[in-house]
N, C-alpha and C positions, 0 to 999 in steps of 0.2 A: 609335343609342340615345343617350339622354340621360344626361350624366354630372355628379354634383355634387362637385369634388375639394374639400377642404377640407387649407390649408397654414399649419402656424404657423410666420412668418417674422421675421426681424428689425425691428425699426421704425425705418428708418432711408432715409434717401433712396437711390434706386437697385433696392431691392428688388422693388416690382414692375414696375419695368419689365423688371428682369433676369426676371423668371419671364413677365410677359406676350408677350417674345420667342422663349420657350420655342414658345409658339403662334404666331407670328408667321413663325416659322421651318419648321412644320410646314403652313402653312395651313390652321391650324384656329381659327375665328371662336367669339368669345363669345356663347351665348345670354343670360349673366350674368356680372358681377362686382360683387364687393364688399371693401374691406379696411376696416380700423379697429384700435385697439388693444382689445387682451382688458387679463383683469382684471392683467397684470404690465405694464407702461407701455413696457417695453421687445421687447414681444412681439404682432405682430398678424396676426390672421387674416384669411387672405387665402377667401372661397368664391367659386367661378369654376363655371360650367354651361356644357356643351358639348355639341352632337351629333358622332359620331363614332363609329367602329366600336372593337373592341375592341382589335384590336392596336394603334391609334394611341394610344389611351387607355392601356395599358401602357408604349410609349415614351414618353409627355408625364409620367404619372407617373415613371418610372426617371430620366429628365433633370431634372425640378425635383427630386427627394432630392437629385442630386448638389450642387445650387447650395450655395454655402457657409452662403448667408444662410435656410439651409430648415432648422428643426429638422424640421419634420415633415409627411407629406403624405399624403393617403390617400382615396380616395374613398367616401362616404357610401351605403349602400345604403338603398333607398325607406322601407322599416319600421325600418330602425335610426337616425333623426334627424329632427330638428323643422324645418322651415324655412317661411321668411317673407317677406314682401316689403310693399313698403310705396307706395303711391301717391297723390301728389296728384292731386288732379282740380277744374280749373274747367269750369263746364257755366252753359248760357245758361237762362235761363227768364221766362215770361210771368204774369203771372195766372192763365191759364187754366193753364197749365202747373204750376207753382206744388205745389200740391198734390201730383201726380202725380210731382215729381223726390222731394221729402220722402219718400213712401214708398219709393222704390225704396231711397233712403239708409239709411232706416230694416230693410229688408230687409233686407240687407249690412251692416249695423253701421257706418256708414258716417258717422262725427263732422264737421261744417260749425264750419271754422276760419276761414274768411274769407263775408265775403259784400257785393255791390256793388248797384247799381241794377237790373242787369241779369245777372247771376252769382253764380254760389254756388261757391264750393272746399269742397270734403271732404276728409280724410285716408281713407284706409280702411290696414288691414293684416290679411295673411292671405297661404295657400299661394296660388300662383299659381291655381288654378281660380277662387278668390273675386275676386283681383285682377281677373282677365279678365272673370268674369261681372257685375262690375261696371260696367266700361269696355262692354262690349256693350249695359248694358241704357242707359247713357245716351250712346251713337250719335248715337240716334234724335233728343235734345233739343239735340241742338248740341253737340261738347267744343270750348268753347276752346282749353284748354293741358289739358298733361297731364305731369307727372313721375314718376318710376318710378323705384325701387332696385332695384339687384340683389337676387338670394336671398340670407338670410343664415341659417345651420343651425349646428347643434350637434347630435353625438351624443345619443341618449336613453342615460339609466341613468346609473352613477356612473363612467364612464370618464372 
């Protein structure tokens, strides 16, 4: 099952790697990460996605509370939190093509922040289905590059 933990940690060097050994340790692989500072400077959050059964997902959360640099850890339930992800995308196109890439962009909300002789980059951002369905429809025209964020979520409501 997929799991999205979400950790508020110190902001300080050391911290994630102390937690990403938590995984490291257990052999259990990232579907996603992502850290940053939230709104106190001194405090960031850490969201990390994982597949893995349930009992593992109890030991990895019990282990990361204990770390010193953890205030807080806890994993997100589907309906109870927003998340996002964010992806650059350059894609090749022709004349003929041309047309044809715009709409799909256009579909997907999909904003053209660079563009070359022969290439277009777009941002897009969304839950992972819109990311994916993105990157699928344009396969087909060539992806040059492609960069990807982790998920990054937040509880709903005034928690």
């Amino acid at each position: 099952m997929i799991y999205t933990i979400s950790a508020l940690v110190n902001n300080q060097p050391g911290v994630v790697a102390d937690v990403t050994a938590v995984f490291r340790d257990r052999n259990v692989n990232f579907k996603s990460i992502s850290c940053a500072e939230t709104e106190e400077f001194e405090v960031s959050r850490l969201v990390i996605t994982v597949d893995c059964d349930a009992e593992t997902i109890t030991t990895l959360l019990d282990v990361i509370a204990n770390l010193s640099a953890v205030s807080e850890v806890d994993t997100l339930e589907r309906n109870d939190f927003v998340d996002r992800q964010m992806a650059l995308i350059k894609v090749g196109f022709t004349k003929d093509t041309m047309t044809q890439v715009m709409q799909i962009f256009e579909v997907f909300r999909a904003d053209v922040v660079s563009m070359g002789q022969e290439t277009i980059m777009v941002e897009i951002t969304g839950d992972e289905d819109k990311v994916d369905g993105l990157i699928k429809m344009l396969r087909p025209h060539g992806i040059c590059s492609l960069c990807r964020t982790g998920v990054v979520a937040l509880k709903r409501g005034d928690e």
